[in-house]
C-alpha positions as CSV (number, residue, x, y, z in Angstrom):
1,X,-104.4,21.5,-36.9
2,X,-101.9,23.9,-37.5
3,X,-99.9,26.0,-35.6
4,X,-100.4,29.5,-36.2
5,X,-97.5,32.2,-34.3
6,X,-98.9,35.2,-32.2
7,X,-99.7,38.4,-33.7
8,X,-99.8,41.8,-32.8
9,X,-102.7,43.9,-32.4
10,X,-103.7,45.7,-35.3
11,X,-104.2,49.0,-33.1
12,X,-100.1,48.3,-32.4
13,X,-99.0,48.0,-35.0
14,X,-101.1,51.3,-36.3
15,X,-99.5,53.3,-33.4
16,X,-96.3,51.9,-34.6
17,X,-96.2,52.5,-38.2
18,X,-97.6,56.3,-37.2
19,X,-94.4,56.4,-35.0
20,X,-92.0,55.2,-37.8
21,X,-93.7,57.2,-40.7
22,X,-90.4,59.0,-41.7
23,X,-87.9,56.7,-40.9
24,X,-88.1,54.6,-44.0
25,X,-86.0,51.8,-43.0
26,X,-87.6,51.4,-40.2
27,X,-90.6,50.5,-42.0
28,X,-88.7,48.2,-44.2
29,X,-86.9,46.3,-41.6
30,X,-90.4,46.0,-39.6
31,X,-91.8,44.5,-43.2
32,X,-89.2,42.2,-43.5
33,X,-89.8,40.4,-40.2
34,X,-93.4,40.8,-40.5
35,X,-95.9,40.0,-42.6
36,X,-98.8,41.9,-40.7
37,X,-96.7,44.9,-41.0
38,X,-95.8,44.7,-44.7
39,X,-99.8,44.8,-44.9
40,X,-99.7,47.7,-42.8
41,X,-96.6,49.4,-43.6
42,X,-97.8,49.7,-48.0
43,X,-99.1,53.0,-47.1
44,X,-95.9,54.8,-45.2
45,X,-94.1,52.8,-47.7
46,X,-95.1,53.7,-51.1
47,X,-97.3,56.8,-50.1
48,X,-94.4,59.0,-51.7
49,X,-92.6,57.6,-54.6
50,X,-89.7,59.6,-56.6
51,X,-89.1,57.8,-60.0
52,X,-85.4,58.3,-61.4
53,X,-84.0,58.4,-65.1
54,X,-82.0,55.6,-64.4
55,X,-79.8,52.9,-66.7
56,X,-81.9,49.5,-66.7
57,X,-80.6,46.4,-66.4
58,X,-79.5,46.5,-70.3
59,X,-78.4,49.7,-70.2
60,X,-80.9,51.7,-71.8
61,X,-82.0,54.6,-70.3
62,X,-85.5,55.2,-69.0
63,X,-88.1,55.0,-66.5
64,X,-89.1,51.1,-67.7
65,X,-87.7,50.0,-64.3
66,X,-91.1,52.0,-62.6
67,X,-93.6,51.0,-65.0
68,X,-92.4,47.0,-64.3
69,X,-92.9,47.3,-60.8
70,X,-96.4,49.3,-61.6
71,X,-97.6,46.1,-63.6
72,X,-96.2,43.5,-61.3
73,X,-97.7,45.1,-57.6
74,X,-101.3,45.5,-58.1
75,X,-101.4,45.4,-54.4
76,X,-99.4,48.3,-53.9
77,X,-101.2,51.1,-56.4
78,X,-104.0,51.6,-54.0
79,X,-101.6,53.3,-51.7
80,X,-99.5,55.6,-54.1
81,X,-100.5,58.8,-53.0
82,X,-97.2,61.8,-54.3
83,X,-95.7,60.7,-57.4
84,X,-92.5,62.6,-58.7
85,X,-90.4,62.1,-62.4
86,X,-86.8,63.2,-62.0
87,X,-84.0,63.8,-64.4
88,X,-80.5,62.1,-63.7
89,X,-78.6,65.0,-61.9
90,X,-75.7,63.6,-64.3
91,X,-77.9,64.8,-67.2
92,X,-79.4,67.7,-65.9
93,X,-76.9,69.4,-64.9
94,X,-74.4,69.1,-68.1
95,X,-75.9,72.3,-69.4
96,X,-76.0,70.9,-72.9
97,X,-78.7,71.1,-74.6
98,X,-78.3,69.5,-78.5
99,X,-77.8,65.7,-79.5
100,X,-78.3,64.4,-75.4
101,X,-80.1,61.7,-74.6
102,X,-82.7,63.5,-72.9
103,X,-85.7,61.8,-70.5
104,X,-88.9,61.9,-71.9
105,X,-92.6,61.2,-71.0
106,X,-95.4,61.7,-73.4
107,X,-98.7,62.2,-72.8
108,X,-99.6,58.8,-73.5
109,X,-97.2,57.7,-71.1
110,X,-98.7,59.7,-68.1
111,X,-102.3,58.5,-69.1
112,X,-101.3,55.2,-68.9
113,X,-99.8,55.2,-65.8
114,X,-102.0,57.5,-64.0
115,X,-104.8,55.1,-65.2
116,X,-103.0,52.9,-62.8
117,X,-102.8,55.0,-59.2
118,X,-106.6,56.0,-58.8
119,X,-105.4,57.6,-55.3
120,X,-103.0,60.0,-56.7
121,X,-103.2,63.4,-55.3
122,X,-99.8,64.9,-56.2
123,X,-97.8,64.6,-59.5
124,X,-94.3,66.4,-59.9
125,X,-92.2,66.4,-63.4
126,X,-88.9,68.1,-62.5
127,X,-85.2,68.4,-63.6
128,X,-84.8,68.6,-68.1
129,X,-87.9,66.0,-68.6
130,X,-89.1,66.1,-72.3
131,X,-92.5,66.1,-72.5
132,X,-93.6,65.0,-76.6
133,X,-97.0,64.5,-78.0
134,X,-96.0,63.1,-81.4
135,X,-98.0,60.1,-81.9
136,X,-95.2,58.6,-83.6
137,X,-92.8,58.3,-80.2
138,X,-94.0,56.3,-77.2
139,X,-92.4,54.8,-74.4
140,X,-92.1,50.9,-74.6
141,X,-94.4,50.4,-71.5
142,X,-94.8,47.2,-69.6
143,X,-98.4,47.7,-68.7
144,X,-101.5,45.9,-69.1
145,X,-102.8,48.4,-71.5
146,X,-100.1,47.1,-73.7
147,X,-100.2,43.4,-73.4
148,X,-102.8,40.5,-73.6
149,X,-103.1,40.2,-69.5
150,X,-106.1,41.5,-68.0
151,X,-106.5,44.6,-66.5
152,X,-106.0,44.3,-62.4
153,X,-108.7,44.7,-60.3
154,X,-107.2,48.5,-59.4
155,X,-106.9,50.1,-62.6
156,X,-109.6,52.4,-63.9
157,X,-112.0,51.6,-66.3
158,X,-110.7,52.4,-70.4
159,X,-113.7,55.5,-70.1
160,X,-113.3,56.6,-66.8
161,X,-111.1,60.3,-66.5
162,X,-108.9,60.3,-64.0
163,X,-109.6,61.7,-60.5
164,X,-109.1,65.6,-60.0
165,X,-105.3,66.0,-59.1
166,X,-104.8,68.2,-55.3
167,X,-101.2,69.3,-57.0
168,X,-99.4,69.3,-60.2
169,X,-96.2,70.5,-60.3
170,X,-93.8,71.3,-63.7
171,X,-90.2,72.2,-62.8
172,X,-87.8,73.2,-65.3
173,X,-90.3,70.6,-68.1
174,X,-88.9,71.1,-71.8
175,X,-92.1,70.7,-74.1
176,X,-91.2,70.4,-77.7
177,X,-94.7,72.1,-78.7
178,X,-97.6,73.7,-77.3
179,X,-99.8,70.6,-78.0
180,X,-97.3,68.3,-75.9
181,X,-98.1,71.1,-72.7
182,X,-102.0,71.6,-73.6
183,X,-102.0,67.4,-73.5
184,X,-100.8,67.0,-70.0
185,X,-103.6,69.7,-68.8
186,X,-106.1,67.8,-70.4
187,X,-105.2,64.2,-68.4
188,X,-107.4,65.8,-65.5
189,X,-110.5,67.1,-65.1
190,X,-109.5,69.1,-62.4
191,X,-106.3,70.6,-60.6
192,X,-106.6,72.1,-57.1
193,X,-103.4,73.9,-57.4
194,X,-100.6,74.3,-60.7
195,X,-97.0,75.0,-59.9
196,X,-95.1,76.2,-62.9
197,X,-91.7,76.8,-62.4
198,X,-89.2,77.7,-65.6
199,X,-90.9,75.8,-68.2
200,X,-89.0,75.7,-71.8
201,X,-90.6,75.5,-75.0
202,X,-87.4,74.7,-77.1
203,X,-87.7,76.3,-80.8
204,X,-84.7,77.1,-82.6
205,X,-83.0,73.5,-82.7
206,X,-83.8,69.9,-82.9
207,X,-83.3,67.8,-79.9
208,X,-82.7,63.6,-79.6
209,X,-84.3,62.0,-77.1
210,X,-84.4,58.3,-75.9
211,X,-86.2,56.3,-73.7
212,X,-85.9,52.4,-73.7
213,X,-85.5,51.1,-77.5
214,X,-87.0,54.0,-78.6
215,X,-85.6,57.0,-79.7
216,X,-86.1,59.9,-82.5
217,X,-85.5,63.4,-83.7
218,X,-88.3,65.8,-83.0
219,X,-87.8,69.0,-85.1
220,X,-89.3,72.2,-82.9
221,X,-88.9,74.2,-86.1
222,X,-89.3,77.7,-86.4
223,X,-90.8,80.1,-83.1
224,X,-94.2,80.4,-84.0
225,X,-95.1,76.8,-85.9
226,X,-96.8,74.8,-83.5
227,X,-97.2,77.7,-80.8
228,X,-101.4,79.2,-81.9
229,X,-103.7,76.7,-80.7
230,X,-107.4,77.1,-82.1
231,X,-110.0,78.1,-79.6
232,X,-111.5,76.0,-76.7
233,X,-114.8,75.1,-76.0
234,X,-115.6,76.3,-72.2
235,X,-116.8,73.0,-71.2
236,X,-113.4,71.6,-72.2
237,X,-111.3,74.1,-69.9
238,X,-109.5,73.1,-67.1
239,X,-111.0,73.8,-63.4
240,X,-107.8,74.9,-61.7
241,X,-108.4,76.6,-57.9
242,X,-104.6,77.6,-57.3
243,X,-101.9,78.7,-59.9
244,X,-98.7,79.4,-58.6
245,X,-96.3,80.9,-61.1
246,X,-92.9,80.8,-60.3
247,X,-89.8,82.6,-62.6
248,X,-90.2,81.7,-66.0
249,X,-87.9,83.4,-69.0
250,X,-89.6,85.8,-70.9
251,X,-90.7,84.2,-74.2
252,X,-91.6,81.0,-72.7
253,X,-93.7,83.1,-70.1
254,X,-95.6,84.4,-72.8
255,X,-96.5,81.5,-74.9
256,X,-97.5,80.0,-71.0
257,X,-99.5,82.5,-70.4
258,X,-101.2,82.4,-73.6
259,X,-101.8,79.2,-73.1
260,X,-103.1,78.7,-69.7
261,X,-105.7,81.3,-71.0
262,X,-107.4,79.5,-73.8
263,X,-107.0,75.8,-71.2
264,X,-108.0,76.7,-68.2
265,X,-112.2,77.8,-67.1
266,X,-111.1,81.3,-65.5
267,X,-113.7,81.3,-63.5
268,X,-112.6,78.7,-61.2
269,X,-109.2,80.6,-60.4
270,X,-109.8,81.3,-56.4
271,X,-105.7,81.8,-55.7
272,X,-103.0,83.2,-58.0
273,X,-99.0,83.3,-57.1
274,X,-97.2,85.8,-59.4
275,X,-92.9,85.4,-59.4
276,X,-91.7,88.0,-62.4
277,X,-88.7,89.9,-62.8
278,X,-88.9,91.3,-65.8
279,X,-91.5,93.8,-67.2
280,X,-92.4,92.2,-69.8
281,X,-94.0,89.7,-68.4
282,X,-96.5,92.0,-66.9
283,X,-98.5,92.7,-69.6
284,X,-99.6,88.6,-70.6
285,X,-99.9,88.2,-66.5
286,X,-102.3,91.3,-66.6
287,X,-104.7,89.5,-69.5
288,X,-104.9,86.1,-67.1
289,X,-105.6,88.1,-64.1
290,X,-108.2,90.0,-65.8
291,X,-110.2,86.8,-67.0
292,X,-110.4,85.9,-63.2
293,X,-111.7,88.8,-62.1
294,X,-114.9,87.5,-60.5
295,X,-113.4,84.6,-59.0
296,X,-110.2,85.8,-57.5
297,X,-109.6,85.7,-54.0
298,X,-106.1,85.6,-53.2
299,X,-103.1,87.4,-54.8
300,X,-99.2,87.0,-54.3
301,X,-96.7,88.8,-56.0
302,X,-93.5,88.3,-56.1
303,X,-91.5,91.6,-56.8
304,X,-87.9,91.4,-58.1
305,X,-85.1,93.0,-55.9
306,X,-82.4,94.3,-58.1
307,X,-82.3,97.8,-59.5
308,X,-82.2,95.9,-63.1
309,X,-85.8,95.1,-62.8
310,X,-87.1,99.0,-62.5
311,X,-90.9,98.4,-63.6
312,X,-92.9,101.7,-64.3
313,X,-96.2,102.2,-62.8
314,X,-97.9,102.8,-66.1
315,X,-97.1,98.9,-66.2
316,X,-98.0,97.7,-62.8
317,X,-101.7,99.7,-63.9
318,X,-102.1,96.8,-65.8
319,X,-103.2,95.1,-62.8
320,X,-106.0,96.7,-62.8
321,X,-106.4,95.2,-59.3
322,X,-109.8,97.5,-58.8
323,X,-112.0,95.0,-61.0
324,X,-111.3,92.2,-58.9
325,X,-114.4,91.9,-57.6
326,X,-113.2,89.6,-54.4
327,X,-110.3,90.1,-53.5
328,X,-109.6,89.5,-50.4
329,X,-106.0,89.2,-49.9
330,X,-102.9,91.0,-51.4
331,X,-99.2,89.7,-50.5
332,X,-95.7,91.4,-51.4
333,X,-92.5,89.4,-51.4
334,X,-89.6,90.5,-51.9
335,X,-87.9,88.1,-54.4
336,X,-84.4,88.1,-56.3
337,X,-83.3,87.5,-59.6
338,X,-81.3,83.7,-59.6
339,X,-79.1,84.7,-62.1
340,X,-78.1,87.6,-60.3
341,X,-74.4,88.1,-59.5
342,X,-74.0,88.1,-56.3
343,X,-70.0,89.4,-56.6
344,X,-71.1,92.1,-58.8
345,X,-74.0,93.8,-57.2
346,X,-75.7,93.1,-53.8
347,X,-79.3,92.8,-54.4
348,X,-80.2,93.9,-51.1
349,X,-78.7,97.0,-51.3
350,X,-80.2,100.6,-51.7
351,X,-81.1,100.4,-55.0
352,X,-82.4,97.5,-55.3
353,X,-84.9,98.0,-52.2
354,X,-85.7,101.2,-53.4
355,X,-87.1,99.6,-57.1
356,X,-88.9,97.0,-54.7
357,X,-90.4,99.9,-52.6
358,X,-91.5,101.7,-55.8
359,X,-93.4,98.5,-57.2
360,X,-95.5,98.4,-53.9
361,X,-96.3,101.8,-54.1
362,X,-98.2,101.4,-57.2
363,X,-99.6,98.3,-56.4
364,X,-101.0,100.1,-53.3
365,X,-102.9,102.6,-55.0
366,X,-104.8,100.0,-56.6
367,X,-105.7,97.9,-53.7
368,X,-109.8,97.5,-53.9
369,X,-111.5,98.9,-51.0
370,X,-113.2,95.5,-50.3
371,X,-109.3,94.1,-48.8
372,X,-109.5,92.0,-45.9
373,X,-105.7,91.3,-45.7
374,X,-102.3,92.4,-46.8
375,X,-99.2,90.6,-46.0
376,X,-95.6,92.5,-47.0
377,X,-92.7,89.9,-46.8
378,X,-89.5,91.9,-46.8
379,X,-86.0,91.1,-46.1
380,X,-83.3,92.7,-43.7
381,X,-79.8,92.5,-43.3
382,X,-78.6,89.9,-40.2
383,X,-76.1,93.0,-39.4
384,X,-76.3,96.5,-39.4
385,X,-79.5,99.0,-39.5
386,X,-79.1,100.1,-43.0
387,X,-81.7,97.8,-44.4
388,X,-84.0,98.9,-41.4
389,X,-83.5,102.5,-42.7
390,X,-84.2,101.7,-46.7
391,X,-87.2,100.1,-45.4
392,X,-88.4,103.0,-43.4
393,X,-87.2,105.8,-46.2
394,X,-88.6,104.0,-49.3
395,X,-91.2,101.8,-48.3
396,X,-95.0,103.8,-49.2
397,X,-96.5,104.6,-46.1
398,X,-98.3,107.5,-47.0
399,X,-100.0,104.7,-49.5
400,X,-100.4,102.3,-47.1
401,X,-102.1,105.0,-44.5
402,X,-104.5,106.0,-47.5
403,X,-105.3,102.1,-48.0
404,X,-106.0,102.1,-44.3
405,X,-108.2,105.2,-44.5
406,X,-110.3,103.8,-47.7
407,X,-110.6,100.4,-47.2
408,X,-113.0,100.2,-43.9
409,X,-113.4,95.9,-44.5
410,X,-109.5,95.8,-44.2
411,X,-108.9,93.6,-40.8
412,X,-105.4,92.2,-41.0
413,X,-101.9,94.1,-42.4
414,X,-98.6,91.9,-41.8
415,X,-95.0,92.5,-42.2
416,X,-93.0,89.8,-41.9
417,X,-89.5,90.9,-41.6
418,X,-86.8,87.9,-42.7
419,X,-83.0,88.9,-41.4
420,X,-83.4,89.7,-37.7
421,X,-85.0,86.4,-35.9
422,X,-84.2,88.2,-32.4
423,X,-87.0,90.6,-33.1
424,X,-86.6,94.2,-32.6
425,X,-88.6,96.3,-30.7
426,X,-87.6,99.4,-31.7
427,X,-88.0,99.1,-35.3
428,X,-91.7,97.6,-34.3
429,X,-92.2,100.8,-33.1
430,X,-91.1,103.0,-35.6
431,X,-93.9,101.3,-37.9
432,X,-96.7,101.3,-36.2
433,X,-95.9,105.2,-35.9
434,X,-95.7,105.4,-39.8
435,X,-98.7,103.6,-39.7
436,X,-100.9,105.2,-37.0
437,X,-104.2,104.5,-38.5
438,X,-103.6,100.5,-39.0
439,X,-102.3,101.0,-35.2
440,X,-105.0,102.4,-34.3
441,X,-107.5,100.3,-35.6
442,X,-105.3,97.0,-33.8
443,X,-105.1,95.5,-37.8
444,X,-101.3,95.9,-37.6
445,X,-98.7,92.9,-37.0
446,X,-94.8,92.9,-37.5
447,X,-93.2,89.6,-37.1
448,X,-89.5,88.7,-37.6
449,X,-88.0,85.6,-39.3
450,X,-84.7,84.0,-40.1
């Protein structure tokens, strides 16, 4: 008979691999020594995978180094949970943008592998990633789906769709076409909540990319070939609960929007995120909201802080924030344009909270009476009280005390004040006495941050 060691207690080594969940080598030096603990350590270990556009061992380019390890550890699929596609930061930060080798995904790429992690609740493309639908480039991929082996025992069935997808986030993605965008929409069924932050639909030159043996030109052509889509059936719209919408340049914005219009089933937009600095991006933002006026709950603007960014009311009216039917929840931030100049201009300064106090203003005078909550995110100066005083000069509270006075279902109004983490009581004070009926009613809160 033979000798078999001692072995922990499962329960231990539970309460163990909770303990060590962020310390990664922990985990890997426990899985070393241990074979009950590699079992138990797969989740904390591959829960969170980041996937880099890294030389392989010939020197190509590519992510062929992930999809190996995807085909050769079944066992560890199961247990992917956040997946995320980076771009060298050699590459991605060279600022060039013509004749680079450039990493790319296609859509086919993604289905395969997300055919492959049937747990999946997160997906993140960030950093210069190419996304291409031409059928005629594809990734060489070292899955089962292109050899003669049979599928493993995890992977979906060839019909199945994959599972609905709790996040999908697109950072700084260069699609060479509106097709190569709609395509990755159309992976999932459902998305509980779509970050889109600076997308780039490249049109005026053609770019190289290469991944593994492969590589080819893709000619984006002129600015409106490939850009109109033909109309979408309802039943094949995307269900998305959450969009968050981060800053985006102005033409790409607008071919986004126009897209996320014809993709997504508007009636299933519960919360919406809006980042803009520029007022032509109003307008498109104003048709999407208006689609999801009898779903929308929850709605976060984003207002630019620099006098540059002056946006009339007649445009804010596009809003049209009265036919939102449910409503329940308005937030301001104050936001900043990244490619400010900080040398040249503060963008905390009078001007530019004066332009952000001017926005609010005409927001407020569209707020629904049905409003549960409002939540204003402003920013102070660490020094000084001269921010405290553009607040109190510029901000709209004879709007806001009209909002207070109209809207009887309104329960909660925030201010959360970034600059002074001490807290200041006097300044507290002064609010709640230019907001006497929100005081009165005991709806009011102001709350300081770093």
């Amino acid at each position: 008979m033979r000798d078999t060691g001692p072995e922990l207690p499962t329960e231990l080594i539970d309460h163990t691999l909770s303990f060590l969940h962020d310390d990664i080598k922990a985990l890997q030096a426990c899985s070393y020594t241990s074979r009950t603990f590699l079992r138990s350590a797969r989740y904390h270990l591959f829960h969170t995978l980041t996937v880099g556009y890294e030389p392989d061992h010939d020197g190509t380019l590519g992510y062929v180094s992930f999809f190996r390890f995807l085909d050769r550890t079944p066992e560890v699929r199961p247990y992917i949970r956040s997946l995320k596609f980076v771009c060298d930061p050699a590459i991605s930060g060279s600022g060039k943008q013509d004749d680079i080798l450039s990493p790319v995904l296609s859509s086919c790429t993604l289905s395969s592998v997300l055919s492959y992690l049937p747990h999946l609740h997160t997906l993140i493309l960030s950093g210069r990633i190419h996304i291409v639908a031409s059928p005629c480039y594809q990734s060489v991929l070292l899955l089962a789906d292109c050899s003669n082996r049979p599928r493993p025992r995890c992977h979906l069935p060839a019909d199945a769709n994959p599972p609905p997808l709790a996040c999908l986030s697109l950072d700084s993605v260069h699609f060479t076409t509106r097709r190569s965008f709609t395509d990755v929409l159309q992976l999932f069924p459902a998305i509980d909540r779509l970050t889109v932050t600076g997308l780039h639909f490249p049109q005026d030159s053609p770019l190289q990319y290469r991944d593994g043996d492969n590589s080819c030109r893709v000619e984006t052509g002129t600015p409106n070939r490939g850009l109109r889509g033909s109309p979408v059936e309802d039943g094949d719209r995307r269900g998305v609960r959450q969009l968050m919408l981060r800053a985006q340049e102005t033409a790409s914005f607008e071919v986004l929007v126009d897209i996320l219009g014809q993709q997504l089933r508007s009636q299933s937009l519960e919360v919406i995120s809006f980042e803009f600095d520029r007022h032509r991006q109003l307008k498109p933002f104003a048709a999407l909201l208006s689609r999801s006026s009898e779903s929308l709950e929850s709605l976060a603007l984003h207002v630019p802080a620099h006098p540059f960014g002056q946006i009339s009311g007649e445009e804010l009216r596009h809003l049209s924030l009265r036919s939102m039917k449910r409503l329940k929840t308005l937030t301001f931030v104050e936001g900043h344009r990244s490619d400010c100049d900080k040398h040249a201009a503060d963008p905390f300064d009078d001007a530019a909270s004066h332009t952000v106090c001017n926005s609010i203003k005409e927001v407020l005078l569209q707020v629904p009476t049905h409003i549960h909550e409002m939540h204003f995110h402003l920013k102070l100066r660490a020094f000084g009280v001269g921010s405290a005083g553009q607040l109190l000069d510029h901000f709209g509270w004879a709007e806001l005390e009209e909002v207070a006075k109209r809207c009887e279902a309104l329960r909660r109004v925030v201010f959360s004040l970034q600059g002074r983490p001490e807290g200041d009581q006097v300044l507290k004070g002064v609010i709640a006495n230019r907001a006497p009926t929100l005081h009165m009613r005991g709806v009011l809160e102001v709350n300081f941050e770093k």
